[in-house]
LOVODO-121572 format. One record per residue: z, x, y of N, C-alpha, C, O in turn; chain; residue number from 1. Coordinates in steps of 0.05 Angstrom, whole numbers, plus 5000, padded with zeros to 4 digits. Layout:
N
nz	nx	ny	caz	cax	cay	cz	cx	cy	oz	ox	oy	ch	i
Z	X	Y	Z	X	Y	Z	X	Y	Z	X	Y	A	NUM
...
END
This chain:
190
nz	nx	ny	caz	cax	cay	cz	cx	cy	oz	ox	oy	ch	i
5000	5017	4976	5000	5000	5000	5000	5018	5025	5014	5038	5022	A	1
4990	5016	5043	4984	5031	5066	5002	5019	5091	5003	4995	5097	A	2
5011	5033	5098	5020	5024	5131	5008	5031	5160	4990	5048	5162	A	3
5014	5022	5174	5008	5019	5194	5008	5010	5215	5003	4986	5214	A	4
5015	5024	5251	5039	5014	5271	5021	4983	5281	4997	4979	5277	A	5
5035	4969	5290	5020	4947	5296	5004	4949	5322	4988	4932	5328	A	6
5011	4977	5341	4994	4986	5363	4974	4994	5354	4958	4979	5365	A	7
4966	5004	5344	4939	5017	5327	4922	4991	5314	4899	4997	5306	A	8
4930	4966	5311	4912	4950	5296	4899	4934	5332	4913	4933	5353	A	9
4872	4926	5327	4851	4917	5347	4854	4885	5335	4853	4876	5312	A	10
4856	4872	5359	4867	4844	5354	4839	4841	5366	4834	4852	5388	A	11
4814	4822	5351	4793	4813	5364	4805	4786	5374	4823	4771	5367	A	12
4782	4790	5402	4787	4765	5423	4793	4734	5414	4807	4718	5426	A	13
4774	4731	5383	4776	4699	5374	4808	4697	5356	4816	4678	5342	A	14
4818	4713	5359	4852	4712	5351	4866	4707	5375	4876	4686	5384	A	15
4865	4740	5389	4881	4730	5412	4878	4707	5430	4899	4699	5440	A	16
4859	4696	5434	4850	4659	5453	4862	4640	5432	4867	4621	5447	A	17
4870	4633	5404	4882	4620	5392	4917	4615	5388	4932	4634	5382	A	18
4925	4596	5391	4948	4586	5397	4963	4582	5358	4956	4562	5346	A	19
4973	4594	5349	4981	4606	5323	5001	4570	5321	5016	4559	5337	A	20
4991	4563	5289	5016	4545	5280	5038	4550	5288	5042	4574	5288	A	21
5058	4537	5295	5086	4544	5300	5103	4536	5274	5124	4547	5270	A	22
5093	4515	5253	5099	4518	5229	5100	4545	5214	5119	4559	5207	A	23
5065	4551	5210	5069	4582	5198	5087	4601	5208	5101	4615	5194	A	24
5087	4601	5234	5103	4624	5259	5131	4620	5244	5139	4641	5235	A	25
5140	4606	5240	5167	4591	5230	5176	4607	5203	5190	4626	5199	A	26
5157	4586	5184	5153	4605	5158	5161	4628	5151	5179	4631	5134	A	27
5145	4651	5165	5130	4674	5157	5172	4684	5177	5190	4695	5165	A	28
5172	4676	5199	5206	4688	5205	5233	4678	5189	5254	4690	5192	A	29
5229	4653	5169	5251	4656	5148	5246	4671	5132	5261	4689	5127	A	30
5222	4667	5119	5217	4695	5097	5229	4715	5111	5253	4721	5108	A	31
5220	4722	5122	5230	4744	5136	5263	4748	5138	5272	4770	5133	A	32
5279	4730	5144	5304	4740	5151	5317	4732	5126	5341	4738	5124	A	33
5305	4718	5102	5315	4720	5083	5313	4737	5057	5329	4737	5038	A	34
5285	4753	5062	5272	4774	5040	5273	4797	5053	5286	4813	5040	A	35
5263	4808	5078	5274	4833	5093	5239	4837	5087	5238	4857	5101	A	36
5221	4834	5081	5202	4846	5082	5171	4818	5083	5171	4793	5081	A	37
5160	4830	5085	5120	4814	5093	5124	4785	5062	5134	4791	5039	A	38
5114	4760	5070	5110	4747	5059	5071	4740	5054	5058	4725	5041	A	39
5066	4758	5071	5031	4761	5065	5015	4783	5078	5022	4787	5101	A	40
4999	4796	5070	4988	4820	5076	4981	4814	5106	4978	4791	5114	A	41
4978	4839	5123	4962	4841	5144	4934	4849	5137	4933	4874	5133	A	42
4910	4836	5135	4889	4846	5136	4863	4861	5160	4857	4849	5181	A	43
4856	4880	5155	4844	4896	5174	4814	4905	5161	4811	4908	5137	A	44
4800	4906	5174	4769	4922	5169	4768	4950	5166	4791	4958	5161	A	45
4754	4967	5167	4754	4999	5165	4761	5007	5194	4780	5022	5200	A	46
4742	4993	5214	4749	5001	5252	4781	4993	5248	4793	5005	5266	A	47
4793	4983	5237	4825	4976	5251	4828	4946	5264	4845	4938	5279	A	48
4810	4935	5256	4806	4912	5273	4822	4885	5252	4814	4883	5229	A	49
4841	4867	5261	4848	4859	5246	4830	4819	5230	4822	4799	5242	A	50
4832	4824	5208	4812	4800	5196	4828	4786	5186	4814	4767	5179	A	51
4860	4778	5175	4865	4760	5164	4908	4771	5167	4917	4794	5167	A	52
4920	4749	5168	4946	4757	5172	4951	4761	5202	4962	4781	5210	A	53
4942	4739	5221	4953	4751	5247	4984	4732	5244	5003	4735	5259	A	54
4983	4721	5231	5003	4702	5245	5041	4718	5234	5065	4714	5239	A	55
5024	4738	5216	5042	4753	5200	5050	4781	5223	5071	4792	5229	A	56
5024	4787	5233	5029	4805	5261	5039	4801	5278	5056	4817	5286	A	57
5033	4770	5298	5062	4754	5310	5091	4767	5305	5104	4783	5318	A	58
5096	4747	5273	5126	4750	5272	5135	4785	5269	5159	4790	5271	A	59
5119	4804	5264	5122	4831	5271	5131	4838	5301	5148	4854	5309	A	60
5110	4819	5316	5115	4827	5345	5139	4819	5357	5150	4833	5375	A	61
5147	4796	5348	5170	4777	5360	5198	4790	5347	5219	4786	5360	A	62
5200	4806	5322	5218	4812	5311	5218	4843	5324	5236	4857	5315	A	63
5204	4853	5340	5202	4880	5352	5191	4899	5321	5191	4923	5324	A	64
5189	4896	5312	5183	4912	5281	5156	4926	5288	5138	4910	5295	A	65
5151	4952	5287	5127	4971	5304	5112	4975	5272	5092	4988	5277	A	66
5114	4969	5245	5092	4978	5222	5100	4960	5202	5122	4952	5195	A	67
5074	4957	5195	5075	4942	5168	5056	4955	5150	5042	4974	5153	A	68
5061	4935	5124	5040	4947	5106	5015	4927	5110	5018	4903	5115	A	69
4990	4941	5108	4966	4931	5114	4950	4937	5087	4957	4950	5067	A	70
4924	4921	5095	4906	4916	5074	4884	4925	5079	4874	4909	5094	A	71
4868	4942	5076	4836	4948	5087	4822	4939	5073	4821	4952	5052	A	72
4806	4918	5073	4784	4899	5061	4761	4915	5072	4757	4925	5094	A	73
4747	4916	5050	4707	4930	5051	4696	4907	5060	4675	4910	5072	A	74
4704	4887	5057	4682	4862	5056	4668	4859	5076	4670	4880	5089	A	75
4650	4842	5088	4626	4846	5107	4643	4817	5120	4652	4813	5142	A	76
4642	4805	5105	4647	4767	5108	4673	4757	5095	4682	4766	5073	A	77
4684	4739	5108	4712	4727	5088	4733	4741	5103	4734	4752	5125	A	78
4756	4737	5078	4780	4757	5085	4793	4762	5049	4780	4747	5035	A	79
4808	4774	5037	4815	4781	5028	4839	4759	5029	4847	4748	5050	A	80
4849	4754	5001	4867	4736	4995	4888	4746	4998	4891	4768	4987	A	81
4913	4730	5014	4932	4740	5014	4962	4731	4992	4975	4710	4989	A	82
4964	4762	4979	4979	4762	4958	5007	4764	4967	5011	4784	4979	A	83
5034	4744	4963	5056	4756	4969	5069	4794	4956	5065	4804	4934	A	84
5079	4802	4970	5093	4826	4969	5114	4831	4958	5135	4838	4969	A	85
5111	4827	4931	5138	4829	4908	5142	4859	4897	5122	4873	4892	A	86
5163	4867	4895	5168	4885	4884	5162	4874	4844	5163	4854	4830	A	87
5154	4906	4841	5145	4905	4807	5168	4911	4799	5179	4933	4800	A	88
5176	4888	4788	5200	4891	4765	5200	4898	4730	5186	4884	4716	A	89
5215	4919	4719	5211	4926	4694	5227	4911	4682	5250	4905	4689	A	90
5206	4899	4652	5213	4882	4634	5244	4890	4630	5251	4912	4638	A	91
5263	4873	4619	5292	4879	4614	5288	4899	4589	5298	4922	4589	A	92
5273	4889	4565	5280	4909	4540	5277	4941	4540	5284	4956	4522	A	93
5261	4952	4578	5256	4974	4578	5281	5006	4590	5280	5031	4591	A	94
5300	4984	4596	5324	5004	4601	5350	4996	4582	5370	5001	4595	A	95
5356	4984	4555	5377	4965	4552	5370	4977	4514	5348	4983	4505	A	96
5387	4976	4503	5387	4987	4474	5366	4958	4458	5370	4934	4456	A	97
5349	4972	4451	5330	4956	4437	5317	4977	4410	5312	5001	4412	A	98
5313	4957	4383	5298	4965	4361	5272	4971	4374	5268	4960	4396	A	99
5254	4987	4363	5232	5006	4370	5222	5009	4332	5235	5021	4315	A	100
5203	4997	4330	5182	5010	4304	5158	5011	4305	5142	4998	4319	A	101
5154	5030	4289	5130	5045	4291	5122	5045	4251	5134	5049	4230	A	102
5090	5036	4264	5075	5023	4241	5049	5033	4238	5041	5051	4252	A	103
5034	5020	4218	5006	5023	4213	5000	5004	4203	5015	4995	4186	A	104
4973	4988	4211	4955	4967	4201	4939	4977	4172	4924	4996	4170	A	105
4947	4959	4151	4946	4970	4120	4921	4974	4122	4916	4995	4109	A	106
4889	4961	4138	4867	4975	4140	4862	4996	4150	4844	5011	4143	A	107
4881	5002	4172	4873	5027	4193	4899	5048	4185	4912	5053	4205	A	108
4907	5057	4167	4931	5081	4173	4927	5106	4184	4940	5127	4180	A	109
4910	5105	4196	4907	5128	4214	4908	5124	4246	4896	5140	4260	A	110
4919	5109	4254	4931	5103	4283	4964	5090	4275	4972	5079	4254	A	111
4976	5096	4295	5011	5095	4295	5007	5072	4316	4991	5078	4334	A	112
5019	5043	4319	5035	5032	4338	5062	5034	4340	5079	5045	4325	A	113
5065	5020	4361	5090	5012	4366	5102	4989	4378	5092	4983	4399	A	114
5126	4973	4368	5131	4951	4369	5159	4947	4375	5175	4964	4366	A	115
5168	4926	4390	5196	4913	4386	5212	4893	4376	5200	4874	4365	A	116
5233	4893	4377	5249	4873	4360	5264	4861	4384	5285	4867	4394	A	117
5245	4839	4392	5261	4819	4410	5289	4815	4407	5300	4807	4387	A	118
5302	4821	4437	5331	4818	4429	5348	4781	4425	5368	4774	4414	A	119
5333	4771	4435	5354	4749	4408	5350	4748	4378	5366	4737	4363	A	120
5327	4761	4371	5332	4766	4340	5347	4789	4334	5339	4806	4317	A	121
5379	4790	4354	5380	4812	4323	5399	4811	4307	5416	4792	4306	A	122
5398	4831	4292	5417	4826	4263	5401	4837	4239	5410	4854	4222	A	123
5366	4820	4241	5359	4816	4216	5337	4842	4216	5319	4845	4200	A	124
5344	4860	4241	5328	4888	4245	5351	4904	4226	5346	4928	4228	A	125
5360	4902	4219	5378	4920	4201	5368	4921	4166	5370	4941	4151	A	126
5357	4894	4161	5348	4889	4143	5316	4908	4134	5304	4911	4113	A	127
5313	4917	4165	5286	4931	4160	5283	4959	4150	5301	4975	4154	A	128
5257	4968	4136	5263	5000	4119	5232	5002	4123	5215	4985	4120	A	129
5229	5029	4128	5206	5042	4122	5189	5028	4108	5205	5011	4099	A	130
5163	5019	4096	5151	5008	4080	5147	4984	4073	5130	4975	4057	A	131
5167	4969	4088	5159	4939	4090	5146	4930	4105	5143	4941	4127	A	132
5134	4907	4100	5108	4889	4117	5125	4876	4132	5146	4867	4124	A	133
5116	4876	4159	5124	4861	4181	5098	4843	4190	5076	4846	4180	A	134
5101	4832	4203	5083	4811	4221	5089	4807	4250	5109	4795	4259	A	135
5067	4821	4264	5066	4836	4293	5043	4825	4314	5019	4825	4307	A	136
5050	4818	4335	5028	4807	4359	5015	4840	4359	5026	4861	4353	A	137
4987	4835	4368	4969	4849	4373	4951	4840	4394	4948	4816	4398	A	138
4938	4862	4411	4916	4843	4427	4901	4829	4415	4888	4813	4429	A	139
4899	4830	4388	4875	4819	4371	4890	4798	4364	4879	4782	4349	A	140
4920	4788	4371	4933	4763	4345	4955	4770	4326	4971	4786	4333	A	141
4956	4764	4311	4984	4768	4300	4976	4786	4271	4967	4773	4252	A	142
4977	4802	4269	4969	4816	4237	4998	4828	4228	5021	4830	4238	A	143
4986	4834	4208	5005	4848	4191	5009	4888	4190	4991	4905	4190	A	144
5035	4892	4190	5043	4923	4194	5053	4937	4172	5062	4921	4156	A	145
5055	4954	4167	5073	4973	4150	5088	4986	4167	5074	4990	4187	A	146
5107	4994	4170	5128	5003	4178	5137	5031	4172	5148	5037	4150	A	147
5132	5047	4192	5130	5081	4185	5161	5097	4193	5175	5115	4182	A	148
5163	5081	4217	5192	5098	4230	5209	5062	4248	5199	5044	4260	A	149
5235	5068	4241	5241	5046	4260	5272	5071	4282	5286	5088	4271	A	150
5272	5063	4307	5288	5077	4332	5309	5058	4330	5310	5043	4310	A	151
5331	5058	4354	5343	5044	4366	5346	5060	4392	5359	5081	4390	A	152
5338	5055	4413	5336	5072	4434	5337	5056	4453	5324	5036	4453	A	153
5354	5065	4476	5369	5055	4501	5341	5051	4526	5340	5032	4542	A	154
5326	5069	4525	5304	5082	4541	5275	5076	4527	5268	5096	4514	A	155
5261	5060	4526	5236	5052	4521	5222	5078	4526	5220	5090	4547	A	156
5213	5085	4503	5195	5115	4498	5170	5113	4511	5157	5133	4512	A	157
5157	5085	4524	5133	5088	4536	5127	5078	4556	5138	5056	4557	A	158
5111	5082	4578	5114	5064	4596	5095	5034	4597	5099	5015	4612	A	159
5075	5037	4578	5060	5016	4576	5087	4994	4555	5108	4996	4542	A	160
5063	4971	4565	5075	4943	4542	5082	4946	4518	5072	4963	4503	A	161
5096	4932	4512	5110	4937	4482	5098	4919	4472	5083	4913	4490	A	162
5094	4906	4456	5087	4879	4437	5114	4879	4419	5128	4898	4413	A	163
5120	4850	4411	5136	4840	4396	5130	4842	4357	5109	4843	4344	A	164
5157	4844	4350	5152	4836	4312	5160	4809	4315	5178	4798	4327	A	165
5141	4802	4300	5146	4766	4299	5170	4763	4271	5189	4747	4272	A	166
5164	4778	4252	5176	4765	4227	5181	4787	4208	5170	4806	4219	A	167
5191	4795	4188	5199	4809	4167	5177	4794	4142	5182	4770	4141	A	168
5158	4800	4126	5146	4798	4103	5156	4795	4084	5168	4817	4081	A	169
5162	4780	4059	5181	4792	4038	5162	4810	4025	5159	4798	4004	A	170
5146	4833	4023	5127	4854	4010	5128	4873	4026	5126	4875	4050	A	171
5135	4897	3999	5137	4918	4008	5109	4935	4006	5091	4926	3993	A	172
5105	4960	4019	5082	4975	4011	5083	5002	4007	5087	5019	4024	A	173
5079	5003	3977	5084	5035	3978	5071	5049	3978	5048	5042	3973	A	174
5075	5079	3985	5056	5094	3996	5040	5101	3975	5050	5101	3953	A	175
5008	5107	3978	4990	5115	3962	4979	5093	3939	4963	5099	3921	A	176
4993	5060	3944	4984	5039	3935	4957	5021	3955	4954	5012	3978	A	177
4947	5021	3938	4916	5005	3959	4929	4978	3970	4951	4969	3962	A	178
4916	4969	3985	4929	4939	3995	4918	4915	3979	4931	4894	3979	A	179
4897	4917	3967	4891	4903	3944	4907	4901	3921	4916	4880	3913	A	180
4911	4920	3911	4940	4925	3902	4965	4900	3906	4970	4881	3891	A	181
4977	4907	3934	4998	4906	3940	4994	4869	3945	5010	4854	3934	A	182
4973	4859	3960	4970	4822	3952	4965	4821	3926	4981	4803	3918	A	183
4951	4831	3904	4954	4821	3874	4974	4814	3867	4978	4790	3860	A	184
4996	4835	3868	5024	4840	3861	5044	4811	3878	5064	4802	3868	A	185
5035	4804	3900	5053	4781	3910	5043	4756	3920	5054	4741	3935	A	186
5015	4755	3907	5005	4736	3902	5019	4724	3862	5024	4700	3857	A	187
5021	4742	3846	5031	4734	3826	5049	4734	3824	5057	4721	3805	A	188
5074	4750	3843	5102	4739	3841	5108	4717	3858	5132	4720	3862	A	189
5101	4696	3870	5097	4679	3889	5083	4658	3868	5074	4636	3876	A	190
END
């Protein structure tokens, strides 16, 4: 996000000759005195010239506040949609003791994921061991895992998304058994 003093932004004439909602005006100063920061971008062109968010530059002016964060739009035409200004918050399971396993898709064992054990299920992560089939969201859907290493770690080892284990399998898979194999075998105990 870029900043920038509100002296430096070029207020074209068909802004300044306009008489600003006093609703919005309103608005945009409780946000304000109740969030401490912009409830919508200031938008600007490459010259500095501003295209969208004056009424957000107002309550800058009226609150004496000399910089905000701004938006530089390429666009020729339009304005650029204005997005509220939230801080990015990290998921809870990424600082807080959470199960962590690490698997392989019985087609593909030559890539490692990694997965979690949603914390209102737990208990029945104890139940889990090396070599058992789990059943795991994927971008692709829900498939099935083998289970290579399981953690318990306070600190989320990655910074990307985790995906969830949906379920425990009753089938195990042992190593150097084909997976054809391993449905024969619990297709006939079943």
């Amino acid at each position: 996000m870029n900043k920038m003093k509100l002296s430096e932004i070029k207020i074209k004439e068909s802004f300044a000759r306009c008489e600003p909602n006093p609703e919005k005006l309103a608005a945009c100063l409780k946000y304000y005195d109740e969030h401490k920061q912009q409830d919508r971008y200031i938008v600007i062109n490459r010259k500095g010239e501003l295209i969208d968010g004056y009424v957000q530059y107002l309550t800058y002016l009226l609150l004496g506040i000399e910089e905000a964060e701004i938006v530089i739009s390429n666009r020729k035409k339009g304005y650029l949609n204005r997005k509220p200004t939230y801080e990015f918050r990290e998921p809870e399971y990424k600082n807080q003791m959470t199960t962590y396993i690490w698997g392989v898709h019985p087609n593909n064992k030559e890539k490692v994921f990694m997965w979690r054990v949603p914390n209102p299920w737990t208990g029945w992560e104890n139940d889990l061991l090396p070599g058992d089939m789990i059943l795991v969201n994927t971008k692709y859907g829900t498939k099935e895992a083998i289970i290579t290493k399981i953690d318990y770690l306070e600190q989320c080892p990655t910074e990307f998304r985790v995906r969830k284990v949906i379920k425990k399998l009753n089938k195990k898979y042992a190593a150097g058994e084909s997976l054809a194999t391993s449905r024969q075998q619990s297709n006939t105990i079943g």
